[in-house]
Each structure stands twice: as structure tokens, then as C-alpha cells.
C-alpha positions in Angstrom: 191.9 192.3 285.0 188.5 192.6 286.9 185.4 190.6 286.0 182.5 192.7 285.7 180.6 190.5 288.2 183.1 190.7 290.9 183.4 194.4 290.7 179.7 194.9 291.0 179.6 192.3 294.0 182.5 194.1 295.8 181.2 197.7 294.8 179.5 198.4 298.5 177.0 200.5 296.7 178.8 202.2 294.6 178.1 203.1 290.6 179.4 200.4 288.4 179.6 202.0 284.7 180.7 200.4 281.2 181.0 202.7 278.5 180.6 201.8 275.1 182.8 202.4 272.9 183.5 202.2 269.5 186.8 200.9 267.3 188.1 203.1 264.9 187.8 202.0 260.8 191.8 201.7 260.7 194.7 199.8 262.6 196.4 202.5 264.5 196.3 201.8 268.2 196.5 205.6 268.8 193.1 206.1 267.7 191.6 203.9 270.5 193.6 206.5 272.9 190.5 208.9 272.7 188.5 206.8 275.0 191.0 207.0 277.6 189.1 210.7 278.8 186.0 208.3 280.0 186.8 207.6 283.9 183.9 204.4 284.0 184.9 201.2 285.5 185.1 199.1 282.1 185.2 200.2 278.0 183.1 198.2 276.0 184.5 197.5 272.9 181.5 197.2 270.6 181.1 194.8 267.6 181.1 196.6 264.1 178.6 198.9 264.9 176.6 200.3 261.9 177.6 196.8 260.1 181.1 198.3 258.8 184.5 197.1 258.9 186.1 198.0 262.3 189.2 197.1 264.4 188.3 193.7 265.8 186.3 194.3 269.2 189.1 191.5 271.0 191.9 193.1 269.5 190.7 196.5 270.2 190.0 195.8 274.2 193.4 194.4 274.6 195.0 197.6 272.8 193.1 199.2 275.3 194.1 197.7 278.5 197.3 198.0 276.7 197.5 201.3 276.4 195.2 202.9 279.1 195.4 200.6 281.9 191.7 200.6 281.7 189.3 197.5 282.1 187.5 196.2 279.3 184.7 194.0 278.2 184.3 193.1 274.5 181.2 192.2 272.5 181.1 189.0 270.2 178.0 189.1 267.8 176.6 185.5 266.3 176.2 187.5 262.6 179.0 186.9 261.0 181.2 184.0 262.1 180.8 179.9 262.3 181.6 178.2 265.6 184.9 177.2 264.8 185.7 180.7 264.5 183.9 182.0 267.2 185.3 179.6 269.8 188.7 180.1 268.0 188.6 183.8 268.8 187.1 183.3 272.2 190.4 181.0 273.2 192.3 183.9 271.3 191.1 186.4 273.6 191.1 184.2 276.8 195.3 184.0 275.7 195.7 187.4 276.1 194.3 187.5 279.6 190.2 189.1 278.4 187.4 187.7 281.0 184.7 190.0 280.3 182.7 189.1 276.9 178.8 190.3 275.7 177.1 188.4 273.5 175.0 189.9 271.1 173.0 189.0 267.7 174.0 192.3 265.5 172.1 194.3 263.2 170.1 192.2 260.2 172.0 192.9 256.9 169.0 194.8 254.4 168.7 192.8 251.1 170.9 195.5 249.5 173.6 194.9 252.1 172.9 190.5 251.7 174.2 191.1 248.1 177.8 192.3 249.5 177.8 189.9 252.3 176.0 187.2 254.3 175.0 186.5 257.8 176.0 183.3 259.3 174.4 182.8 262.9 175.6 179.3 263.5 174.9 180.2 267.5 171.7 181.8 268.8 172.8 184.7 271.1 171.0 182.2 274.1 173.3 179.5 271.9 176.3 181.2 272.3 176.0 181.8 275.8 175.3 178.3 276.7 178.7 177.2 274.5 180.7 179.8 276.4 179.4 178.3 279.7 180.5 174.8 278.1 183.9 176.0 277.3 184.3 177.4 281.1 183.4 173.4 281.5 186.2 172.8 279.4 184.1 171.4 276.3 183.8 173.0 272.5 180.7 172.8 270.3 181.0 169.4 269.5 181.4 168.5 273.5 185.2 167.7 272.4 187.4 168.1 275.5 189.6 171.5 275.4 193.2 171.4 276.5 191.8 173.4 280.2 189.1 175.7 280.5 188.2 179.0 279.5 186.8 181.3 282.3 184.8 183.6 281.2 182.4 186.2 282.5 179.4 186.3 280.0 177.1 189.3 279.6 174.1 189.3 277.4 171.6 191.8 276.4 167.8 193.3 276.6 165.9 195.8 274.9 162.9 196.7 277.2 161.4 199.1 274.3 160.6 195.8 272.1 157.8 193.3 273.3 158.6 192.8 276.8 157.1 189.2 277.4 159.7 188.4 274.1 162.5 189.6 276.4 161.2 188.4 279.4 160.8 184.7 278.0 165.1 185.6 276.4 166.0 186.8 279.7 164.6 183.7 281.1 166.3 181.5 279.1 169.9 183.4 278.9 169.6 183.1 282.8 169.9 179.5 282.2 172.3 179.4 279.6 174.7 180.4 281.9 174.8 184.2 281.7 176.5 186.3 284.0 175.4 189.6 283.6 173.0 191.8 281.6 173.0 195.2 279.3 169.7 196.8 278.6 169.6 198.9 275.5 169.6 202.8 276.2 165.8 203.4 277.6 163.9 206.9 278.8 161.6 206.0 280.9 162.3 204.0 284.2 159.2 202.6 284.4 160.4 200.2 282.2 163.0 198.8 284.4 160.2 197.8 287.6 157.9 196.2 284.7 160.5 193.9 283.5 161.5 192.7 287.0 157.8 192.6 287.8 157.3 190.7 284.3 160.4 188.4 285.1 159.3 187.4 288.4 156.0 186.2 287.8 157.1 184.3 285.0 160.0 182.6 286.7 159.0 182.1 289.8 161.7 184.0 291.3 163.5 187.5 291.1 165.8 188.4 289.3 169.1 188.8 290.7 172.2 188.7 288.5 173.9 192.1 288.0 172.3 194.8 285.1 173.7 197.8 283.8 170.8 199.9 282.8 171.3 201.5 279.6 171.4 205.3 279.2 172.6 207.2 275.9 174.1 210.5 276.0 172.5 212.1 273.3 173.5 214.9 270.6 171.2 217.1 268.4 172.0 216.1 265.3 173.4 212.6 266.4 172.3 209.1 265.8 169.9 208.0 268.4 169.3 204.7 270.1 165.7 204.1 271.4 162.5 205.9 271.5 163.8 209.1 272.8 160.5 211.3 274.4 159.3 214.0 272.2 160.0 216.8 275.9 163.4 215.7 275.4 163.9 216.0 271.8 162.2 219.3 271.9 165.0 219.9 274.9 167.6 219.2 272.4 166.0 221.6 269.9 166.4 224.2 271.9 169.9 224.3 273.1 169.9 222.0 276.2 172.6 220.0 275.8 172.8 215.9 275.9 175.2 215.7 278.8 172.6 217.8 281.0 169.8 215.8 280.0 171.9 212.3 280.6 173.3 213.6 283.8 169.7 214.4 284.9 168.6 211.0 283.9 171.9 209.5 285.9 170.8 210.7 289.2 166.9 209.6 288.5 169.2 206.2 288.2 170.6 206.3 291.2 167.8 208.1 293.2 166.1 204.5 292.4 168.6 202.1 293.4 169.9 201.0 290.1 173.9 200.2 290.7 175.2 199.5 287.3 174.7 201.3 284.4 175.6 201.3 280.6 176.9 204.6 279.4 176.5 204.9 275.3 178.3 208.1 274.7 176.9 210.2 271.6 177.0 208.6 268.4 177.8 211.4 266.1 176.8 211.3 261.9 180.0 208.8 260.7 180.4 206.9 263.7 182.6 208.8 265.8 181.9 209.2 269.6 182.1 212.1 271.9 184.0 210.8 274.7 184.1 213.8 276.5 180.5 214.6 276.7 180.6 211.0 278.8 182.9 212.2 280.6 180.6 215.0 281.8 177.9 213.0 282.8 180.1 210.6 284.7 181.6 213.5 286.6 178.1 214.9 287.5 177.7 212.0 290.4 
């Protein structure tokens, strides 16, 4: 298995892509066989999206290297687990040979939702980072030495449509956590990319260098949508032009500027499911 950072190093130019992807609400392997259509460079097995119970996101990545060959990344959010657990399952997932991990926070439970179940956070997502870089030193939470090291490659996240000097000062302080890699959330306008390296520059001191996949979300008419989506495009969708043209027109805006990694969110249909397929079409368009 590949770390994401060494295929983007080794890439020679070429269009790194990890496509999201989301575990089925049962335990039958076959239904993670679906994704298997997407020809990107890693899966990335998401972490109970829309706050439901799903196949674990560790359990689900190996299934798929399992069973499609395919590389994988999976996501761990701070939400809903102490740090015994969530170092527990990181050594679990380091036993069965997974390198490639993004933290994330997850969605805030509403108060209706907080009566069913509670949020834990025990890590910060920059928290959680800097552990997983301590367990590559071969220490757990309580600086307890490990029986070896983990080795880990450790993505972390941005959303350039919230306050950008908020994500600049995260970025910032992820960077020194230890963080490998970043995903940006899906984003329509590209702008927003030059302003955050701008941004990130001048309050650093220095550029910004590690490895981004920029997001981009397929989207569907009558999907769910991630990001401020332009009202041209919406109106696009309303017509009849379908998401994969729009995305595949957004995809080569991507590479006409440079941008080497991307993160593919295929459409998120009403329930949850994704069309792979519709991916696919983008993917095929470069």
C-alpha cells in the first residue's frame, strides 16, 4: 500500500485523485464493491457521514483493498471516541497494513440528536494530529512508550468557504502538528485556492508546500450539496446540464492552473447513497 504523500511526490505531474466514498449502513462487504467503477488513485473511506451508523471507516478501507486491489485512505473523526479508543483503533488499523489516515472533527450533534447520543472530543482535530505524529515517535497520549512505532501518513482538512484567516491560523498550526497532507472541502470558485496560499504565506512566513487535494463535488439536481454552489450553476442543473459536465469542466479549470491533487466527492444522492459512476465520468474526461 502507497502513502498518499509518496504518490503525489513520485507523480511527475500527473493528477493525484482520492474519491470519497461512503460505507454502506450494513455489514456485507459486497456493498462496498460499487466503488470499485471509480478508477482514482485512493478511496476515502469517510467517517459516518450524515452522523448515522455506518460500516466502520478502518474496517471498510481494508474490505476495500481486500476486495478491489484499490488504495485507500480512511478518515478518523475526534466526535465520538476517547483516546484510548482512538489510539486503540489507530494500532488496529496500522495491524492490518492501513498508512493513509484524515483526521477530521465531524458534524455537531443538534440538541435533538445530544438527547440520543453525546460527543466526546477528547482530541482537537490539531490534537489528534499531533498524537498520531507522537505514536509514529513511538509514544501514546500519556507519552507511555508503545511496543514500536506506528507510521502513519496524516491528512487533515480545510474549508476555504468559512473565515479564511480561521483556517489559515488551523492550517498553520496542523502544519506543525505534524500533518502530512491536506483536503479542502468541495469549493467553486478557484480564487479561493490563490487567497489561501497568499493568506498562508504572509502569516507564516513561508509557502506553503505539503501536498493538497483540492476539493471538487460532483453534483446532482436533486442531491445533497456540499458548499456554496454559484447560483449560474444551479440554474445549469435546473436546466438539464448534468453534474458530471459541470465537474469535468471545473476539473480541467483545475488542472489548467496547476493544481496536482484533487479530492473527488461523487454525488451525494437523498439517503446517502453515491453515484460512483457519475465520478467515473469526470475522471475519464482528463
Amino acid at each position: 500500500m502507497a502513502k498518499v504523500t509518496d504518490t503525489y511526490e513520485s507523480s511527475s505531474g500527473k493528477l493525484i485523485v482520492l474519491c470519497d466514498c461512503t460505507p454502506p449502513r450494513s455489514g456485507d462487504p459486497a456493498a462496498l464493491d460499487r466503488v470499485e467503477v471509480v478508477d482514482a488513485d485512493y478511496i476515502c473511506v469517510a467517517y459516518n457521514p450524515g452522523k448515522l451508523a455506518r460500516a466502520d471507516s478502518v474496517a471498510a478501507a481494508i474490505t476495500i483493498k481486500g476486495r478491489t486491489g484499490k488504495d485507500v485512505v480512511f478518515n478518523m473523526a475526534t466526535r465520538d471516541m476517547n483516546k484510548i479508543a482512538m489510539q486503540s483503533r489507530l494500532l488496529g488499523a496500522q495491524m492490518m497494513g492501513l498508512e493513509n489516515v484524515i483526521v477530521l472533527q465531524g458534524d455537531a450533534f443538534t440538541e435533538a440528536e445530544a438527547e440520543l447520543v453525546k460527543a466526546v472530543d477528547d482530541f482537537t482535530t490539531t490534537g489528534l494530529v499531533a498524537a498520531i505524529t507522537a505514536m509514529n515517535e513511538g509514544l501514546d497520549y500519556r507519552g507511555s512508550k508503545l511496543r514500536g512505532n506506528t507510521d502513519f501518513c496524516v491528512g487533515a482538512t480545510l474549508d476555504l468557504e468559512r473565515d479564511l484567516e480561521r483556517e489559515v491560523r488551523l492550517a498553520q498550526r496542523k502544519v506543525e502538528a505534524g500533518a502530512h497532507y491536506f483536503i479542502v472541502q468541495p469549493m467553486y470558485d478557484l480564487s479561493l485556492r490563490q487567497r489561501f496560499l497568499d493568506a498562508y504565506e504572509k502569516q507564516a512566513g513561508e509557502p506553503f508546500t505539503l501536498p493538497v487535494f483540492w476539493g471538487l463535488q460532483v453534483l446532482d439536481k436533486d442531491g445533497i450539496v456540499l458548499g456554496n454552489v454559484p447560483v449560474k450553476m444551479r440554474q445549469e442543473l435546473d436546466d438539464g446540464r448534468s453534474g458530471s459536465e459541470i465537474a469535468s469542466e471545473l476539473l480541467q479549470s483545475y488542472v489548467a492552473a496547476g493544481i496536482r491533487g484533487v479530492y473527488l466527492v461523487p454525488p451525494i444522492l437523498r439517503g446517502g447513497a453515491r453515484d460512483y459512476a457519475a465520478a467515473q465520468q469526470v475522471l475519464a474526461s482528463v
